[in-house]
C-alpha positions as CSV (number, residue, x, y, z in Angstrom):
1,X,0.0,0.0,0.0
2,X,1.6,3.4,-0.7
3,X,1.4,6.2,2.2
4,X,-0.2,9.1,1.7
5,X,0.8,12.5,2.9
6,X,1.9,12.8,6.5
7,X,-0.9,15.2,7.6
8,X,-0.5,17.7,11.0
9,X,-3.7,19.6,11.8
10,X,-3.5,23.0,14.3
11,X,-6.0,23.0,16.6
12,X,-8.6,19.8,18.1
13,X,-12.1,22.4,18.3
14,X,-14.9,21.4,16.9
15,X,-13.3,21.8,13.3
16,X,-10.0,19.9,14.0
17,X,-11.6,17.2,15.7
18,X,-13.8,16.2,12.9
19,X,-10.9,16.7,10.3
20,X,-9.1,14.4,12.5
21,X,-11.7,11.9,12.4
22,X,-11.7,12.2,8.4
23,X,-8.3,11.8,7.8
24,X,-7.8,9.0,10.4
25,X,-10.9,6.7,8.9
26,X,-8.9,7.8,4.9
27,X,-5.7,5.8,6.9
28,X,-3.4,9.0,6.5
29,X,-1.0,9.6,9.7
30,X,-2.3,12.0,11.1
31,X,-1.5,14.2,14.3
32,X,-3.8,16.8,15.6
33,X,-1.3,19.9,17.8
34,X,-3.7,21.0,20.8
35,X,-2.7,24.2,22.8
36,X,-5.7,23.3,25.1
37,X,-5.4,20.2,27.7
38,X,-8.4,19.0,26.4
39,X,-10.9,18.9,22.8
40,X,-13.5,21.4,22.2
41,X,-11.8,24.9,22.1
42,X,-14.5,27.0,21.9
43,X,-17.0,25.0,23.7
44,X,-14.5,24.6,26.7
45,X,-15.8,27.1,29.5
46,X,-12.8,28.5,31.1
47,X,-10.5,26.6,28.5
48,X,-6.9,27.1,29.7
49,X,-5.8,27.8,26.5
50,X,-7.2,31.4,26.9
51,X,-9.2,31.1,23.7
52,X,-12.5,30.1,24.8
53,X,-14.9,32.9,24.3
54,X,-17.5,31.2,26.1
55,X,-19.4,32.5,29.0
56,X,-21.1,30.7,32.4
57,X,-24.8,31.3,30.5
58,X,-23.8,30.5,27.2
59,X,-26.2,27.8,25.1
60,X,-26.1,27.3,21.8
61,X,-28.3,29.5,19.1
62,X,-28.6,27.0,16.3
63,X,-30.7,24.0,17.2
64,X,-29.3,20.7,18.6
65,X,-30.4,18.5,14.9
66,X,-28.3,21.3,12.7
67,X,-25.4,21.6,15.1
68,X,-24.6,18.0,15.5
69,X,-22.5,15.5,13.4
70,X,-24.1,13.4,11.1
71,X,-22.6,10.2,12.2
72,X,-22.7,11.1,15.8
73,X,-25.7,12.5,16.9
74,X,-26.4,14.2,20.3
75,X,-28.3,12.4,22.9
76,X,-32.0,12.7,22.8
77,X,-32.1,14.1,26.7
78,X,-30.5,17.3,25.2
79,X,-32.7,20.4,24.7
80,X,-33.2,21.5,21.5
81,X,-30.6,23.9,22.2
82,X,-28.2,22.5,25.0
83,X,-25.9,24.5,27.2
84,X,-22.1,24.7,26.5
85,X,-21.2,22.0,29.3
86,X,-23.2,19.7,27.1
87,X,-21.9,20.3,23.9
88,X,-18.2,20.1,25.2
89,X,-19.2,16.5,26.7
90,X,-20.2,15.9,23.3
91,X,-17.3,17.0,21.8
92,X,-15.4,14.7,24.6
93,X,-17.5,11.4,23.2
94,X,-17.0,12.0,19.5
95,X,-13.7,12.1,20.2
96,X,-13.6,8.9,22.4
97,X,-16.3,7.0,19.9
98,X,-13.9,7.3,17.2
99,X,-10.4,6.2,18.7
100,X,-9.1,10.1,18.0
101,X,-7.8,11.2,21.5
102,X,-4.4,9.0,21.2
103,X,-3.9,11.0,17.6
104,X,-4.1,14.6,19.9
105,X,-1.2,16.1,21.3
106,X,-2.3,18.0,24.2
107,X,-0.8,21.6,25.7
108,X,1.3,21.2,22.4
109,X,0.4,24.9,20.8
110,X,2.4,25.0,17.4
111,X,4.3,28.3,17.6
112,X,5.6,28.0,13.8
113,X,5.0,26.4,10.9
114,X,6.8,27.0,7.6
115,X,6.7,25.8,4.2
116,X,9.4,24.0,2.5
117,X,10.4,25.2,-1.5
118,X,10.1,21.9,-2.4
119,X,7.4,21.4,-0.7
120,X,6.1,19.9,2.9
121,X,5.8,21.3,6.2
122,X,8.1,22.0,9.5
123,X,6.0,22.7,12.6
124,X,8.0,23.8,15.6
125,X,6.3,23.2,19.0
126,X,7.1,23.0,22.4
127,X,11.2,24.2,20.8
128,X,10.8,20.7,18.6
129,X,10.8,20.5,15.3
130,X,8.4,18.1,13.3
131,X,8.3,17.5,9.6
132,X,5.0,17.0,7.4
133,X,3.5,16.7,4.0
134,X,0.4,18.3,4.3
135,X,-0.8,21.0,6.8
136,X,-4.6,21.5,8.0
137,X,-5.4,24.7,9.6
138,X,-8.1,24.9,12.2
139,X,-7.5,27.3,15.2
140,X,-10.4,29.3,15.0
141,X,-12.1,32.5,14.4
142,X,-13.3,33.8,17.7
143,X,-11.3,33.9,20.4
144,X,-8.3,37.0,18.7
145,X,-10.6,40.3,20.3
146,X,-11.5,42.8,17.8
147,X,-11.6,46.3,19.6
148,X,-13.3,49.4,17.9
149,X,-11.0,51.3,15.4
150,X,-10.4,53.7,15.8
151,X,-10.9,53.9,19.8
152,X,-13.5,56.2,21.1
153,X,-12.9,59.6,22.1
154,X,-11.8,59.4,25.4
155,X,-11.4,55.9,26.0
156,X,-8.1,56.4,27.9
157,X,-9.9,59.0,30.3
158,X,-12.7,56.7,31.0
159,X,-12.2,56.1,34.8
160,X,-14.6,52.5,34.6
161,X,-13.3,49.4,33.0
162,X,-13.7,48.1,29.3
163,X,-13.9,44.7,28.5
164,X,-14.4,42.6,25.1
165,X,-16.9,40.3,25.1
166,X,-14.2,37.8,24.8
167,X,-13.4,38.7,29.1
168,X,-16.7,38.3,30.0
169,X,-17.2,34.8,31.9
170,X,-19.9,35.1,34.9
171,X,-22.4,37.5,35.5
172,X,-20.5,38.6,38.8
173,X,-18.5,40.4,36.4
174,X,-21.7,42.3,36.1
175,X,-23.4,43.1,39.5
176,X,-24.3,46.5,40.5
177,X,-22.6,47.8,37.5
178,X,-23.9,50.5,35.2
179,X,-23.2,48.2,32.0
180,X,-22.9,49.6,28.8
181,X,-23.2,46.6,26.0
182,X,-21.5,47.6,22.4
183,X,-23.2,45.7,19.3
184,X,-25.9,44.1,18.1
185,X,-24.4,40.6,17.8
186,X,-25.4,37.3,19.2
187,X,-23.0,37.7,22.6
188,X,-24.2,41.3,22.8
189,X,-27.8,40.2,23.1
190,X,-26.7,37.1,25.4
191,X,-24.5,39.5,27.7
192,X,-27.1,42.6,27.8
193,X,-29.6,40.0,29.1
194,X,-27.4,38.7,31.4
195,X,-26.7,42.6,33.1
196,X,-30.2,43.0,32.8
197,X,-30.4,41.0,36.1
198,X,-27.6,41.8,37.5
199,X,-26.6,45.3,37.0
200,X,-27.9,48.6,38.2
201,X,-28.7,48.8,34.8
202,X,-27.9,48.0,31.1
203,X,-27.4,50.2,27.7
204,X,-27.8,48.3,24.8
205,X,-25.4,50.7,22.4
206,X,-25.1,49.7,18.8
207,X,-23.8,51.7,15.3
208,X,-26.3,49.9,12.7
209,X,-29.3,47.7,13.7
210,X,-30.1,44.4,13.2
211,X,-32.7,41.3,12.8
212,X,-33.2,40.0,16.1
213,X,-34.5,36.2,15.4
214,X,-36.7,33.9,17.8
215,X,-35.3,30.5,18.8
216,X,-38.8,29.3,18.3
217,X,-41.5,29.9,15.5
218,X,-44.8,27.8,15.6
219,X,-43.0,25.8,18.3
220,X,-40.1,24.0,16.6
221,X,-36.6,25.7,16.5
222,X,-36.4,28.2,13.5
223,X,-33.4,26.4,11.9
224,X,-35.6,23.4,11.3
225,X,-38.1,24.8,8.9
226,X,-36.4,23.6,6.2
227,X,-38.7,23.8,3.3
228,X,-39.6,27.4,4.3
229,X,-36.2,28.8,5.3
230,X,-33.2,27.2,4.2
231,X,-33.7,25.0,1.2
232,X,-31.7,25.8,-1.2
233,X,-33.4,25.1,-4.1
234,X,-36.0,27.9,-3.4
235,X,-34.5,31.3,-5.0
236,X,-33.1,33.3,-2.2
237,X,-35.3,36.5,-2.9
238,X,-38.3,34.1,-2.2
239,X,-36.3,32.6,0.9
240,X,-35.7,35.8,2.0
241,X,-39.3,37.6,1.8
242,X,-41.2,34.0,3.1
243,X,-38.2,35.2,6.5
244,X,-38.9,38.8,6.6
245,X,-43.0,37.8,6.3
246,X,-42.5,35.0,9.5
247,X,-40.5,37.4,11.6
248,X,-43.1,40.6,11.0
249,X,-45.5,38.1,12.2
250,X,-43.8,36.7,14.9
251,X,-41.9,39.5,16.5
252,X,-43.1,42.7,14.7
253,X,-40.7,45.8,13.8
254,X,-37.7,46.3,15.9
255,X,-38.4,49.3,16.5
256,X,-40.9,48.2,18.4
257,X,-38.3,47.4,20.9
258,X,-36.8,50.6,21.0
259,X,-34.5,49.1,18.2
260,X,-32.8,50.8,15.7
261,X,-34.2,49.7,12.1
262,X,-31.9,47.7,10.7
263,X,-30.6,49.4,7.2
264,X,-30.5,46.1,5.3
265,X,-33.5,43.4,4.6
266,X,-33.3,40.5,6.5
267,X,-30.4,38.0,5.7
268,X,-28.0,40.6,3.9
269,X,-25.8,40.7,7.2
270,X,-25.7,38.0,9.7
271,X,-28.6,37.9,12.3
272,X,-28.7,38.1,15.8
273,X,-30.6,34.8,17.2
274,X,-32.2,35.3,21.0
275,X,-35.1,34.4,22.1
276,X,-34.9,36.5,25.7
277,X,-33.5,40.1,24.6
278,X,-37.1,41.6,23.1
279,X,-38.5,40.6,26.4
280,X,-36.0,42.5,28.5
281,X,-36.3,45.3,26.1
282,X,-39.9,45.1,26.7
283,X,-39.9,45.5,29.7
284,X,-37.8,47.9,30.1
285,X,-34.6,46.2,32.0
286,X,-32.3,47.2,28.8
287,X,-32.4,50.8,27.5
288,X,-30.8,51.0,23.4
289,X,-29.1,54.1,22.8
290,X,-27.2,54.5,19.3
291,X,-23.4,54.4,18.4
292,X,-20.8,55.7,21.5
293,X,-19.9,59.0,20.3
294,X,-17.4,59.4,23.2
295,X,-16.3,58.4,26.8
296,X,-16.2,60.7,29.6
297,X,-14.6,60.0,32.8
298,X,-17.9,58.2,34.2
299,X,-20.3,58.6,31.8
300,X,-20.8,57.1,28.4
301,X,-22.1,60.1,25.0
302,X,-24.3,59.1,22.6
303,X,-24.5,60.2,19.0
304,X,-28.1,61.2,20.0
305,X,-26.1,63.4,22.4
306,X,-27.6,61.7,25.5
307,X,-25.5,60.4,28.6
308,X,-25.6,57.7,30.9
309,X,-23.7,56.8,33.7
310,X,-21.2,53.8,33.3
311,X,-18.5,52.2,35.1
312,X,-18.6,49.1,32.7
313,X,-18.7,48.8,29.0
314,X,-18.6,45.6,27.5
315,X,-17.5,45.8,23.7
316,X,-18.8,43.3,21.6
317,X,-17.1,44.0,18.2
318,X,-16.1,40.7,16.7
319,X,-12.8,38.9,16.3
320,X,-9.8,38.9,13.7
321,X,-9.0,36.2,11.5
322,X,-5.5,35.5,12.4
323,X,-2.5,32.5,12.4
324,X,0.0,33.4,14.2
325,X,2.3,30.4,13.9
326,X,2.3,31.8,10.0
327,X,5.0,34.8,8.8
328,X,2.0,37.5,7.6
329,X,3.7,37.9,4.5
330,X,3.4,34.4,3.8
331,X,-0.5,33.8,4.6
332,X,-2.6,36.1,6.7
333,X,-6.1,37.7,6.4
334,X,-6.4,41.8,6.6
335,X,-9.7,42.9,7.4
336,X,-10.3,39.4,7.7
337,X,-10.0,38.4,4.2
338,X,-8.2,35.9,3.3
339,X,-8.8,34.3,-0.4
340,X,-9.7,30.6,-0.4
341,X,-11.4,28.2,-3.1
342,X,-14.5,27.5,-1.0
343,X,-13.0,28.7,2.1
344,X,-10.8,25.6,2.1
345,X,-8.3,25.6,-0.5
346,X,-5.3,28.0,-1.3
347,X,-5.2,28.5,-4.6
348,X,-1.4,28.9,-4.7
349,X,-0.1,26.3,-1.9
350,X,-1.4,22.9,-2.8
351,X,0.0,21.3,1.0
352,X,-2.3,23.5,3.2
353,X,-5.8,23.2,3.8
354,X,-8.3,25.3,6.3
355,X,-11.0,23.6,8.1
356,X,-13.8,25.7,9.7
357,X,-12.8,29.2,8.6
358,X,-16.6,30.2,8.0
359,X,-19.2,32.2,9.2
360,X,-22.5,30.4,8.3
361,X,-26.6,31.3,8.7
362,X,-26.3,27.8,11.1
363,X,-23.9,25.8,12.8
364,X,-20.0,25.0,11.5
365,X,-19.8,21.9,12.7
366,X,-21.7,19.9,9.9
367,X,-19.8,21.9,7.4
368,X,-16.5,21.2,8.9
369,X,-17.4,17.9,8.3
370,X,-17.9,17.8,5.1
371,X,-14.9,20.2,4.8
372,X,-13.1,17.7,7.0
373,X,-14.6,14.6,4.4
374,X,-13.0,17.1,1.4
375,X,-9.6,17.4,2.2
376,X,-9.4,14.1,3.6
377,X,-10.6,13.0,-0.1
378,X,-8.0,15.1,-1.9
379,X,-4.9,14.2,0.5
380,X,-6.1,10.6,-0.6
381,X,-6.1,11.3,-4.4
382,X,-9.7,10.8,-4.9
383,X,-10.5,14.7,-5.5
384,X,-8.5,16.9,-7.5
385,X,-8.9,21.2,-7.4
386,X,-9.7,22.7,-10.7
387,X,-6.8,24.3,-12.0
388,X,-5.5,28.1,-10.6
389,X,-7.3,30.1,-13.2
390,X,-10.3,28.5,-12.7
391,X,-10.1,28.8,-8.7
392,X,-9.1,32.9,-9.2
393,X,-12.2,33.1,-11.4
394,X,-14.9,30.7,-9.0
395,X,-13.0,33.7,-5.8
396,X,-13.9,36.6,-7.5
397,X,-17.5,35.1,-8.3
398,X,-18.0,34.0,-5.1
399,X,-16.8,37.9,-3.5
400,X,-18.6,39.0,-6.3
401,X,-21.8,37.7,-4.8
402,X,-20.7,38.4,-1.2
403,X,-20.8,42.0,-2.3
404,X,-24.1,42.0,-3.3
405,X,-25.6,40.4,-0.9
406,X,-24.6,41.1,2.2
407,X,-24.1,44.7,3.9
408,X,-19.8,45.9,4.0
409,X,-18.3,44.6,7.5
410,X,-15.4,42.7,8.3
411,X,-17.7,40.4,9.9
412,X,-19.1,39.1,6.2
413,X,-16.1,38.4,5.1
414,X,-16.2,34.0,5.2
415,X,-19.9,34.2,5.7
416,X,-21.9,30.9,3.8
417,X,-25.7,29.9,4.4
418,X,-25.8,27.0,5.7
419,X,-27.5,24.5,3.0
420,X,-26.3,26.4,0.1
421,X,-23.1,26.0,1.1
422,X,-23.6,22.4,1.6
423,X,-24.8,21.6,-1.8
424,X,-22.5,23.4,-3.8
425,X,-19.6,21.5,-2.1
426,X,-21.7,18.4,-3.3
427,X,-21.4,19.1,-6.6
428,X,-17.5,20.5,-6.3
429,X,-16.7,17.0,-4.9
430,X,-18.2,15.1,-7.3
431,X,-16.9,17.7,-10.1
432,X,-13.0,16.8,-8.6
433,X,-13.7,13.1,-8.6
434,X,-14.3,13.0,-11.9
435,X,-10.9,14.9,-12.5
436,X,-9.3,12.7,-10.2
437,X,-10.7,9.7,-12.6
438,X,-8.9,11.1,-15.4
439,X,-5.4,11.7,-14.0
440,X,-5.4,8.4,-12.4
441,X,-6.2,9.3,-8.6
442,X,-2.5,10.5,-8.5
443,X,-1.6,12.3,-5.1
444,X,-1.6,16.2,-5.2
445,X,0.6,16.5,-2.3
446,X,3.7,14.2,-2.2
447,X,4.3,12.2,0.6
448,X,8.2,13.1,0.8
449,X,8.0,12.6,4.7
450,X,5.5,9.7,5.0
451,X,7.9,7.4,2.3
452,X,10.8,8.1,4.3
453,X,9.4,7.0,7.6
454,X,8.1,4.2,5.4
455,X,11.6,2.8,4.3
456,X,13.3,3.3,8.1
457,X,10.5,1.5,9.3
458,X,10.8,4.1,12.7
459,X,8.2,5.3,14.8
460,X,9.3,8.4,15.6
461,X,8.4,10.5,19.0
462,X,7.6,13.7,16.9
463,X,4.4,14.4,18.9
464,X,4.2,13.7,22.7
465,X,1.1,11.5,22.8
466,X,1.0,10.6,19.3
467,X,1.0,6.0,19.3
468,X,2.9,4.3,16.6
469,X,0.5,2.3,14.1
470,X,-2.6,2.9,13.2
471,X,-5.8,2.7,15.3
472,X,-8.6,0.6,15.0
473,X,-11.4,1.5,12.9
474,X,-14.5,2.9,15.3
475,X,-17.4,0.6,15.6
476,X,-21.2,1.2,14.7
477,X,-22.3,1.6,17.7
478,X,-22.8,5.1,19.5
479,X,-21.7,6.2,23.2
480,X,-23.1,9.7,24.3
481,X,-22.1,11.4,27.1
């Protein structure tokens, strides 16, 4: 049997886990570099890694069926949308079901990783040195803080403390403050609510408004309307007026709220998802106020040029796409852009692969899958890209139509819907298997470094935890935590 490329993957979150599990049922050696002491990255309240963005309260805001993998479903005694204890256990089972944990270095963060001329990959970690065909990317998008740029006026005079959402953990953080929340995201909403109990009381700031969808609409979780929603088969325009029609009738304007009205129709910048902030607002335990125009010692301006009191604001702003194990000049994404064939592929460096680096209307952990199912294809020889040219042309359509669909923000940058997404990569696999077909399933990426482990029949102790061999293949059978 010939090898296939020796394969490292950065990072075991809910991405790198499931690429793991893709390239370790293909039979490519395979070893996954994990900063953290244990799987699930974002999903790990508290995660000693310092990445975790997650937060005491936090539950998921897609629904348990769309979040899950499809050969490892969640245990039926979850809600429909399960708190982040659960979903880490889960991660924690999938991880066990399959036979991955003995692939995972742990507390191993990969502090470098260059790219050979010839091809091939060294990764230095803990001051070692490892060498590798192939390279798959998946550390994450949310946990590098995005602060507002420029600053606000007097930020450094403000005599309160300023957060990002990415500090905020418990709601003691939070009581008897006078909390100012900045944004109209999904953790603004969740950490606004949160103050609303806690706090003397809340400001709800934002620059632009926003959708603000229910969890629930004629009882089943939103995401699961499938033949309403998110098929893809129906046009988007209709998709999009059958949404804007259910949440008039569900929820009514946002201004209703004491929202700002969002300057975009629904689903041309990513919504916010809560099914508790429009009763606070309601009821009158968060106040909105537009944009900060400026901090004052203890108060907070408005560009309505009101003023409240503050001694905490909490700036929910987003995160940069970043890789810091990589030189900048040799891949990096300014203003979060970063240009990949299908958010996967580089169209120039045929050994390196991202898993994960999207921003869908749903859940990233089915299409990190299928991402994970891709590359674990292509490593194999049993998918082959389309040439460059034809990868330059299908990225300028593709930011082409990102352009016209969705409002300017660095926050729309990777963003996919869900389905759509899904069923084009369908159709690209099966497109790639047919040019794999025709150049006789030969390897894209050589395996230099797999062949000559191969003929000194070693089993080197590149990575701490890392067995020699291969596994066993998982059985059938499912275990849940």
């Amino acid at each position: 049997m010939r090898p296939y490329p020796k394969t490292a993957i950065i990072g075991a979150g809910a991405s790198g886990i499931a690429a793991l599990k893709a390239l370790h049922e293909r039979g490519l050696e395979v070893d996954c570099f994990e900063a953290s002491d244990r799987v699930g990255g974002n999903w790990v309240f508290e995660n000693v890694n310092g990445m975790s963005s997650a937060y005491r309260t936090l539950h998921i805001n897609t629904s348990r069926a769309r979040m899950e993998f499809a050969d490892f479903p969640m245990p039926r005694a979850y809600p429909d949308f399960p708190h982040h204890t659960q979903i880490a256990a889960y991660f924690d089972a999938y991880v066990d079901h399959f036979g991955l944990r003995g692939r995972i270095c742990f507390r191993t963060p990969v502090e470098r990783a260059v790219r050979h001329p010839q091809g091939g990959w060294t990764l230095t970690a803990r001051g070692e040195d490892h060498r590798y065909d192939a390279l798959v990317v998946a550390n994450g998008h949310h946990w590098d803080e995005r602060w507002p740029e420029p600053p606000f006026a007097g930020a450094d005079d403000f005599a309160g403390e300023q957060i990002h959402a990415h500090a905020y953990e418990r709601e003691d953080q939070l009581r008897g403050r006078k909390v100012v929340v900045v944004g109209m995201g999904n953790s603004a909403m969740d950490i606004a609510v949160d103050a609303s109990y806690h706090a003397q009381h809340t400001v709800l700031a934002a620059r632009r408004g926003a959708w603000v969808l229910p969890k629930y609409v004629h009882g089943k979780p939103l995401d699961r309307k499938r033949a309403l929603l998110t098929n893809p088969r129906v046009p988007w325009k209709v998709r999009q007026l059958i949404g804007q029609l259910t949440l008039a009738a569900v929820s009514g304007p946002m201004e209703t709220y004491g929202l700002p009205r969002p300057d975009h129709r629904l689903g041309e910048a990513h919504p916010t998802i809560s099914g508790r902030i429009l009763d606070r607002l309601a009821h009158g335990a968060i106040i909105t106020k537009p944009n900060i125009a400026r901090l004052h010692r203890h108060e907070v301006e408005f560009t309505d040029g009101s003023r409240v009191e503050a001694d905490l604001v909490v700036y929910c702003t987003g995160y940069k796409v970043t890789f810091p194990f990589f030189d900048e000049r040799f891949i990096s994404a300014p203003d979060n852009h970063i240009e990949l064939f299908r958010r996967v592929f580089h169209p120039e460096i045929p050994e390196v692969a991202f898993i994960g680096l999207l921003q869908p209307l749903g859940a990233i952990m089915p299409l990190a899958e299928a991402q994970g199912q891709w590359v674990a294809a292509y490593l194999c020889g049993k998918y082959h890209l389309p040439e460059r040219a034809a990868m330059r042309a299908d990225l300028r359509r593709d930011f082409a139509r990102m352009a016209r669909r969705y409002v300017a923000s660095k926050r729309h940058t990777i963003q996919v819907d869900f389905d759509d997404y899904l069923r084009e990569l369908t159709r690209e696999r099966r497109a790639g298997e047919a040019r794999a077909r025709r150049a006789g399933f030969a390897l894209p990426v050589a395996p230099r470094v797999a062949e000559v482990d191969r003929v000194t029949v070693s089993a080197p102790a590149e990575v701490g935890r890392r067995p020699s061999g291969h596994l066993p293949r998982p059985s059938g059978r499912l275990r849940h935590p």
